[in-house]
Biopython code that builds the backbone (N, CA, C, O; Angstrom):
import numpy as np
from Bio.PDB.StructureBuilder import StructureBuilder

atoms = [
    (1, "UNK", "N", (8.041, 8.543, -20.056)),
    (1, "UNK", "CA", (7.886, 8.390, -18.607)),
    (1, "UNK", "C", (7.738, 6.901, -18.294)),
    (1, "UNK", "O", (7.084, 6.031, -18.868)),
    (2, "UNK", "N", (8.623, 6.850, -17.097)),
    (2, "UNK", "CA", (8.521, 4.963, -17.053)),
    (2, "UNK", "C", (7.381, 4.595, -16.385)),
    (2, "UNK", "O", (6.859, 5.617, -15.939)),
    (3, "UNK", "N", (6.660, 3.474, -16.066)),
    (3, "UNK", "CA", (5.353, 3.101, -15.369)),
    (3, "UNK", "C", (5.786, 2.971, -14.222)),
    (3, "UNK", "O", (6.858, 2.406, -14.008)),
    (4, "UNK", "N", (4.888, 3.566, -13.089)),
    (4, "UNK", "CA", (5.311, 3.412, -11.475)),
    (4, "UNK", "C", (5.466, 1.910, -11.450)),
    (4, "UNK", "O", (4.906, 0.946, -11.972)),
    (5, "UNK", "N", (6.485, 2.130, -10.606)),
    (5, "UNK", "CA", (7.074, 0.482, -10.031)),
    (5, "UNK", "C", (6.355, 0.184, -8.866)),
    (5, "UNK", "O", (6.068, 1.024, -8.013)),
    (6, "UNK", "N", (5.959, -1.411, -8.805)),
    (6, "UNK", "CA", (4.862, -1.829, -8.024)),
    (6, "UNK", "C", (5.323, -1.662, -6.713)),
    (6, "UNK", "O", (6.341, -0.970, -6.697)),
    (7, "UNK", "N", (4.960, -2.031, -5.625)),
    (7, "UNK", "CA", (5.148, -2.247, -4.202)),
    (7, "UNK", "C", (6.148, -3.399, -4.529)),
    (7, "UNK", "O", (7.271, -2.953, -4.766)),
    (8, "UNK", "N", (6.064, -4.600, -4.599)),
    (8, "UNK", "CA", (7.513, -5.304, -4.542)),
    (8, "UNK", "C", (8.665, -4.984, -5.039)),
    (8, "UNK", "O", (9.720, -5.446, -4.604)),
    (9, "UNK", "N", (8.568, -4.022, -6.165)),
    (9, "UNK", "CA", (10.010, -3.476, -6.695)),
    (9, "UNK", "C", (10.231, -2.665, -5.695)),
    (9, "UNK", "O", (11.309, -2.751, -5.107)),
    (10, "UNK", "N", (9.189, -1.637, -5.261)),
    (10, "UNK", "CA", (10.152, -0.244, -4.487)),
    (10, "UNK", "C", (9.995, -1.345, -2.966)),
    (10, "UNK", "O", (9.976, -0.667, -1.939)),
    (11, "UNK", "N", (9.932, -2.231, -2.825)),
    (11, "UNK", "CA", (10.234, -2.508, -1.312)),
    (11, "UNK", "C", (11.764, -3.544, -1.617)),
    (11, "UNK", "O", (12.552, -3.772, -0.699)),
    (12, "UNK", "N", (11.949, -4.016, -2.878)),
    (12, "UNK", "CA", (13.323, -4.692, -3.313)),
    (12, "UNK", "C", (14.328, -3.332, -3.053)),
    (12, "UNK", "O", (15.350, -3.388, -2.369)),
    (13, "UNK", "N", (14.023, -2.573, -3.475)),
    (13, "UNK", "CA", (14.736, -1.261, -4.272)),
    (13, "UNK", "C", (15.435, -0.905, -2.712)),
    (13, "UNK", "O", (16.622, -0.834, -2.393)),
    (14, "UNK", "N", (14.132, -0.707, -1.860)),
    (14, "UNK", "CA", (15.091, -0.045, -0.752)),
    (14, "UNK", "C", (15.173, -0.715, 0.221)),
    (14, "UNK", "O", (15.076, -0.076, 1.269)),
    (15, "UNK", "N", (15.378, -2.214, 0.351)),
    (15, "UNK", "CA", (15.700, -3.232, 0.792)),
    (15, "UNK", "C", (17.342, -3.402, 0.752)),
    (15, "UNK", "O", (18.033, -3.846, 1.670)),
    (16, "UNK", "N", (17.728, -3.008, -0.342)),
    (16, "UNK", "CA", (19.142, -3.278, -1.578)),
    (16, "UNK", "C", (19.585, -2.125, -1.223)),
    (16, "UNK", "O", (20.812, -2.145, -1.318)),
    (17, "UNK", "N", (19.017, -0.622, -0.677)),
    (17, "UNK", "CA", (20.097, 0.360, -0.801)),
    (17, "UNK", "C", (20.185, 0.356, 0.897)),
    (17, "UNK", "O", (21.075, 0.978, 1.478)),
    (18, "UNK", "N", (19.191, -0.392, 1.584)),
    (18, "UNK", "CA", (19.794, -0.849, 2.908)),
    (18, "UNK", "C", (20.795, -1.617, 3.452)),
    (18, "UNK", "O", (21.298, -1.577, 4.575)),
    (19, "UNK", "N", (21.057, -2.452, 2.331)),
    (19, "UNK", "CA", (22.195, -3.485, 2.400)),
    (19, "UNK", "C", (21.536, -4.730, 3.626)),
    (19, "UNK", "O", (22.380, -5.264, 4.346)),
    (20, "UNK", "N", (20.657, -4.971, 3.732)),
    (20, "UNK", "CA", (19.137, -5.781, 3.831)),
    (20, "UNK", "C", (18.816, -6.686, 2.615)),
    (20, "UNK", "O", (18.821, -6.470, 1.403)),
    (21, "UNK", "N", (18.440, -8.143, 3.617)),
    (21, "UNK", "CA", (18.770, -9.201, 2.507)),
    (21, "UNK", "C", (16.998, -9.021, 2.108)),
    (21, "UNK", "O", (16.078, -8.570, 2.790)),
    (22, "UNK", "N", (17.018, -9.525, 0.860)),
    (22, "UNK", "CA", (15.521, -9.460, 0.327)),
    (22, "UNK", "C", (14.025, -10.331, 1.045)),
    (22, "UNK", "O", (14.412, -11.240, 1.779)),
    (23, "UNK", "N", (13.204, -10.280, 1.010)),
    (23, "UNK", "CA", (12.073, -10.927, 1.972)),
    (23, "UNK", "C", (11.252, -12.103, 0.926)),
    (23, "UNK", "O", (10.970, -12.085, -0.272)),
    (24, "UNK", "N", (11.032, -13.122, 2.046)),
    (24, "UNK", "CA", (10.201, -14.187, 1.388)),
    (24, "UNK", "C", (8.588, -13.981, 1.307)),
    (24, "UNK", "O", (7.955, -13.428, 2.206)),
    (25, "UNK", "N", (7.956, -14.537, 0.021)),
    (25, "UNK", "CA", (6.756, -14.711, 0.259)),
    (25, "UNK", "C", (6.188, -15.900, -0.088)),
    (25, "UNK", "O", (6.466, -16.598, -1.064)),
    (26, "UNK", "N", (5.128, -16.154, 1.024)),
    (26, "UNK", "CA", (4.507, -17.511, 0.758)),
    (26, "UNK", "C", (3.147, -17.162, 1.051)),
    (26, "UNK", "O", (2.615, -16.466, 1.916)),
    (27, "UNK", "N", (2.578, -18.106, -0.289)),
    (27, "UNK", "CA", (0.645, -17.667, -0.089)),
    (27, "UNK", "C", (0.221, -19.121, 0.752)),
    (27, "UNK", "O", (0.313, -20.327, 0.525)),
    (28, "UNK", "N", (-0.365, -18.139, 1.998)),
    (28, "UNK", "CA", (-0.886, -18.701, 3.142)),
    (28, "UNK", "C", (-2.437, -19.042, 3.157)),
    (28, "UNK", "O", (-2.915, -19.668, 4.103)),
    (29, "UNK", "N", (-3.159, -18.644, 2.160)),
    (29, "UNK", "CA", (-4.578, -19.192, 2.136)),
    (29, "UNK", "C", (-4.962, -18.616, 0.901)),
    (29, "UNK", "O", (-4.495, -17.572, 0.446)),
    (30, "UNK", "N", (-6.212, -19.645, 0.137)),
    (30, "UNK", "CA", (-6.834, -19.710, -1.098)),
    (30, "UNK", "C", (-8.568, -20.061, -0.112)),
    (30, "UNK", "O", (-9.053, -21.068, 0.404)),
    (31, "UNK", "N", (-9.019, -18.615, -0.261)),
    (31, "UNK", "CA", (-10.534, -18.561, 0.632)),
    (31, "UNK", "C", (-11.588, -18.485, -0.165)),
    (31, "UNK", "O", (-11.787, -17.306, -0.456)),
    (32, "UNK", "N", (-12.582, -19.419, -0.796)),
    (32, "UNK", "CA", (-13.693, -18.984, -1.008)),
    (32, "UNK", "C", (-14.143, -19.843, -2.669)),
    (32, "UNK", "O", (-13.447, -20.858, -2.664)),
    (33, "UNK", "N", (-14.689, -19.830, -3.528)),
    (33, "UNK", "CA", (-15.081, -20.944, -4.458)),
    (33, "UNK", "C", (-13.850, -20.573, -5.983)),
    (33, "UNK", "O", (-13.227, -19.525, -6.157)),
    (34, "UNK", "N", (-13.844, -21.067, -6.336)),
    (34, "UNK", "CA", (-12.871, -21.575, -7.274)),
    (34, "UNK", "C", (-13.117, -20.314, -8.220)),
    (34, "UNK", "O", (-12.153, -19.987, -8.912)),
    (35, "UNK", "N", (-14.683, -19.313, -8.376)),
    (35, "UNK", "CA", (-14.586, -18.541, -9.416)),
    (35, "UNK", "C", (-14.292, -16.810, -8.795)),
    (35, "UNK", "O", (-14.321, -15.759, -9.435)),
    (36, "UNK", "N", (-14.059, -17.008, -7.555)),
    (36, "UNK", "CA", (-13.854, -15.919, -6.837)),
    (36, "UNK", "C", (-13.053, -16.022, -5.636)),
    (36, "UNK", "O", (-13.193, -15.221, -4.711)),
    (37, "UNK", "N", (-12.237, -16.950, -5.610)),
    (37, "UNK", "CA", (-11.405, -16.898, -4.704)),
    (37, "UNK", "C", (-10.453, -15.573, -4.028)),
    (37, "UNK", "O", (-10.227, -14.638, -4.795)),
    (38, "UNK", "N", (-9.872, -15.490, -2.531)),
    (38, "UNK", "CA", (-9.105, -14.695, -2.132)),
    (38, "UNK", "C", (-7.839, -14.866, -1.599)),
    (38, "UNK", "O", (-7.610, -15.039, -0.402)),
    (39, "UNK", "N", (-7.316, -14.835, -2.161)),
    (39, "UNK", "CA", (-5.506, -15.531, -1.775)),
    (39, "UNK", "C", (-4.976, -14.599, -0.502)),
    (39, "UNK", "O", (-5.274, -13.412, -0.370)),
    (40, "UNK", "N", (-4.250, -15.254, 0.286)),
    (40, "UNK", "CA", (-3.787, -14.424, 1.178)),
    (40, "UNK", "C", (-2.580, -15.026, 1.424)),
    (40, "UNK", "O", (-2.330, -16.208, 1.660)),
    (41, "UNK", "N", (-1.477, -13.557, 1.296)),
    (41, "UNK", "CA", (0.117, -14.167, 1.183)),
    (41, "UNK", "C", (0.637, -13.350, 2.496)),
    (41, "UNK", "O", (0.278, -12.475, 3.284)),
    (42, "UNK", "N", (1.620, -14.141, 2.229)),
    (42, "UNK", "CA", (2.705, -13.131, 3.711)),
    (42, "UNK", "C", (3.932, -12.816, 3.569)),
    (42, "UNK", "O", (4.713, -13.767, 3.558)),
    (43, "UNK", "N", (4.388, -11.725, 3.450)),
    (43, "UNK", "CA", (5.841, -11.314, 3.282)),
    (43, "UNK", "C", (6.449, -10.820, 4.452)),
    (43, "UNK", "O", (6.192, -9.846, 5.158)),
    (44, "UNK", "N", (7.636, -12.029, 4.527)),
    (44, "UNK", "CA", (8.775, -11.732, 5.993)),
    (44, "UNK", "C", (10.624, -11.297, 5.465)),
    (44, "UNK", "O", (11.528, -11.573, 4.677)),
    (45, "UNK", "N", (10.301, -10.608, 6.385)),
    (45, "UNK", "CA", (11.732, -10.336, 6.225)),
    (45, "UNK", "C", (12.240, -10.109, 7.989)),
    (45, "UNK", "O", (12.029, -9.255, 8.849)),
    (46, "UNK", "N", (13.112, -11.582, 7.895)),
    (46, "UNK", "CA", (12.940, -11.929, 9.332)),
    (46, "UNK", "C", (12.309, -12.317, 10.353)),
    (46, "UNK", "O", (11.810, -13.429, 10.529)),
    (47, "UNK", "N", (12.310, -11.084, 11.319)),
    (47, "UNK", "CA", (10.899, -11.236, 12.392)),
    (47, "UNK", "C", (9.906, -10.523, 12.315)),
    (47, "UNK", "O", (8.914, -10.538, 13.043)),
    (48, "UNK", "N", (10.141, -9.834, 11.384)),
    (48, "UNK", "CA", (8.786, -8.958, 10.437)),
    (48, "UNK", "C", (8.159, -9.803, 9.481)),
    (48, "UNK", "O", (8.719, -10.719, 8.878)),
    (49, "UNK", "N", (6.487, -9.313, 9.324)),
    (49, "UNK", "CA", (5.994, -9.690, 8.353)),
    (49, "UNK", "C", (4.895, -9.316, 8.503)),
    (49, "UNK", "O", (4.532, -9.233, 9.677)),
    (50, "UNK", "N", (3.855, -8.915, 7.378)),
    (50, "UNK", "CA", (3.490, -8.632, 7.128)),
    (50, "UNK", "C", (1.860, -9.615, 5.843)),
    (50, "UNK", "O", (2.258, -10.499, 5.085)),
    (51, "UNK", "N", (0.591, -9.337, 5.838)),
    (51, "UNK", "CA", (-0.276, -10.357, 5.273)),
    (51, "UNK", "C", (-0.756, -8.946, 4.172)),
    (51, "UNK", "O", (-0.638, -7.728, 4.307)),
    (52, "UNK", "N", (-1.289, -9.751, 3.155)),
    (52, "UNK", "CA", (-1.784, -9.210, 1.941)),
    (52, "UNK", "C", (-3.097, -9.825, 1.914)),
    (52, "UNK", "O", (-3.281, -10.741, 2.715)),
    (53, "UNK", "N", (-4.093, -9.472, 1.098)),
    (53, "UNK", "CA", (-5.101, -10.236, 0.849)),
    (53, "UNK", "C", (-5.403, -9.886, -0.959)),
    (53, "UNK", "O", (-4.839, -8.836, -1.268)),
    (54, "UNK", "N", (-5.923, -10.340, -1.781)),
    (54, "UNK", "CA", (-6.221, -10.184, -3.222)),
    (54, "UNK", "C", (-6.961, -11.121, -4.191)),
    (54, "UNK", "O", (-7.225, -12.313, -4.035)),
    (55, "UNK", "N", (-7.206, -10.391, -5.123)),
    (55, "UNK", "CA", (-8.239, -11.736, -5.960)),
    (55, "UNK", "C", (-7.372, -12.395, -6.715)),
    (55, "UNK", "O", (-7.859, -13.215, -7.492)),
    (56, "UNK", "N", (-5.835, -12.219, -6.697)),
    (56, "UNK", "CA", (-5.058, -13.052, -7.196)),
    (56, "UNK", "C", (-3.603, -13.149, -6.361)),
    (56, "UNK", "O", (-3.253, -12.192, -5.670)),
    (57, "UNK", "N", (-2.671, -14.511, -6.475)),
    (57, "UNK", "CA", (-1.397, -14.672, -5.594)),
    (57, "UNK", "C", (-0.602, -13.050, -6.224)),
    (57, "UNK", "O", (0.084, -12.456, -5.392)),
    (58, "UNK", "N", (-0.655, -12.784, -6.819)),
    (58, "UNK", "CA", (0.084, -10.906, -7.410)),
    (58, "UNK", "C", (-0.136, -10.099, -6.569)),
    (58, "UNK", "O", (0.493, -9.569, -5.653)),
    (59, "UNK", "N", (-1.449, -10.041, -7.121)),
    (59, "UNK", "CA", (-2.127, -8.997, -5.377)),
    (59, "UNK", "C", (-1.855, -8.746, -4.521)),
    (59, "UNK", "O", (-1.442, -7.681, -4.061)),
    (60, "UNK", "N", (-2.098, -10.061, -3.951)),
    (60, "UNK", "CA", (-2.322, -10.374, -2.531)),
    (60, "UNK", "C", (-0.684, -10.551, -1.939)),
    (60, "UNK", "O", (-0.525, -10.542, -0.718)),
    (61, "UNK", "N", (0.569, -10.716, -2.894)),
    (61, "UNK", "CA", (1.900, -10.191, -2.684)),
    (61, "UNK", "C", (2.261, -9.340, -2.731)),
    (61, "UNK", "O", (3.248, -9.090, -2.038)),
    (62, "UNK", "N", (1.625, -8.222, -3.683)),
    (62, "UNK", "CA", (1.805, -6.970, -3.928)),
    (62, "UNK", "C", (1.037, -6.016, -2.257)),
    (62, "UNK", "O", (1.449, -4.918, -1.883)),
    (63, "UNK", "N", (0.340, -6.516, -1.816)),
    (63, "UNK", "CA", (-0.870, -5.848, -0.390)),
    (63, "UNK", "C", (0.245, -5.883, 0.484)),
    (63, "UNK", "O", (0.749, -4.867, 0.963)),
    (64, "UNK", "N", (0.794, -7.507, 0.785)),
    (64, "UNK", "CA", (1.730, -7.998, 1.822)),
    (64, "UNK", "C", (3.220, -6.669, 1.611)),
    (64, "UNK", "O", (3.784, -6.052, 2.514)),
    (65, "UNK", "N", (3.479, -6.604, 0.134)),
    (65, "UNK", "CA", (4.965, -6.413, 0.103)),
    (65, "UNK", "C", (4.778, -4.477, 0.673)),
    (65, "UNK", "O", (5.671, -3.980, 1.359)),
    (66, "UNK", "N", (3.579, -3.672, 0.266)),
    (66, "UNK", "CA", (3.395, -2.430, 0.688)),
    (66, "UNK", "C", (3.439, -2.754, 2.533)),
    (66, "UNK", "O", (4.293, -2.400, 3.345)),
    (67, "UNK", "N", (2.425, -3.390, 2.704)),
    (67, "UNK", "CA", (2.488, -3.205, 4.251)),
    (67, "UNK", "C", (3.499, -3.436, 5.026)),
    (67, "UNK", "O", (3.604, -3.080, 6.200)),
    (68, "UNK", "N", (4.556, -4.264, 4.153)),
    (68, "UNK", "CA", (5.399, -4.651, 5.191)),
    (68, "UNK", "C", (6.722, -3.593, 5.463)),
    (68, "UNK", "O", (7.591, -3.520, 6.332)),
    (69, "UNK", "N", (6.301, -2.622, 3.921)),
    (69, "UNK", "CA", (7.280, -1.756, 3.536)),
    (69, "UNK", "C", (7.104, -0.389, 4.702)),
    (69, "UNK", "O", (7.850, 0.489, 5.135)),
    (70, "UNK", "N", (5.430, -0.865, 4.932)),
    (70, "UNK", "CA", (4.877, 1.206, 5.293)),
    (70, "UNK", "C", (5.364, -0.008, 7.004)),
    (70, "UNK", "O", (5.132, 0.641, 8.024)),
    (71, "UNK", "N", (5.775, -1.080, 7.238)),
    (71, "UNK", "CA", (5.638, -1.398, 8.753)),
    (71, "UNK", "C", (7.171, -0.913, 9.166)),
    (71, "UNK", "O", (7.454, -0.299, 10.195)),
    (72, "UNK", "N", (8.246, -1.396, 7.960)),
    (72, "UNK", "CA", (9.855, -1.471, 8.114)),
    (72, "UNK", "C", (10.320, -0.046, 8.459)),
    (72, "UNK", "O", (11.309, 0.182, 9.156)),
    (73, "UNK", "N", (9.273, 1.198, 7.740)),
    (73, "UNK", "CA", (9.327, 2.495, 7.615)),
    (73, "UNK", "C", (9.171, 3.092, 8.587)),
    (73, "UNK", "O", (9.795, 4.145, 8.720)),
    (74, "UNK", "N", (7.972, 2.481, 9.979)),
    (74, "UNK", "CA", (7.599, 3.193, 11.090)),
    (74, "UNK", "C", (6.405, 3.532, 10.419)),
    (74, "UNK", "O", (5.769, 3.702, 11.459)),
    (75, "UNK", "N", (5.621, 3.756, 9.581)),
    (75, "UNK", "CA", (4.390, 4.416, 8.888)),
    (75, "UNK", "C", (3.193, 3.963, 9.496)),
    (75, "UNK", "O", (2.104, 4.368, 9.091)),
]
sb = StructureBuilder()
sb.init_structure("model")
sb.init_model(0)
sb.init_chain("A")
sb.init_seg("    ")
for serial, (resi, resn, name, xyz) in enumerate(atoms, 1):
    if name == "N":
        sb.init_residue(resn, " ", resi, " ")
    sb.init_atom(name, np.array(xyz, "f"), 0.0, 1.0, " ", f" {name:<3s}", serial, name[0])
structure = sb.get_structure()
């Protein structure tokens, strides 16, 4: 059995069978002391987009890339 594919793959995945160009992300803030920091990224695709928050830039792309997926969906 293969390992579930993260939120940025299944939001690539059906990005690609939309024929929809793929979305950028850029981490928009590093909040709080150096041993616990909270990264916060943003994934656009277009005039959409969508913010993540996480204890690492993965995360906090991985938060962005679901929400922006459950936003593209109507969800």
């Amino acid at each position: 059995v293969p390992p579930p594919k993260d939120a940025k793959t299944r939001l690539q995945e059906w990005l690609q069978s939309q024929g929809k160009p793929l979305p950028t992300y850029e981490l928009v803030d590093a909040i709080g002391q150096d041993h616990a920091k909270t990264f916060v990224a943003r994934c656009q695709l277009g005039e959409q987009q969508a913010e993540g928050r996480g204890g690492s830039r993965r995360a906090a792309e991985q938060q962005a890339a679901e929400r922006l997926h459950e936003l593209l969906l109507g969800n």
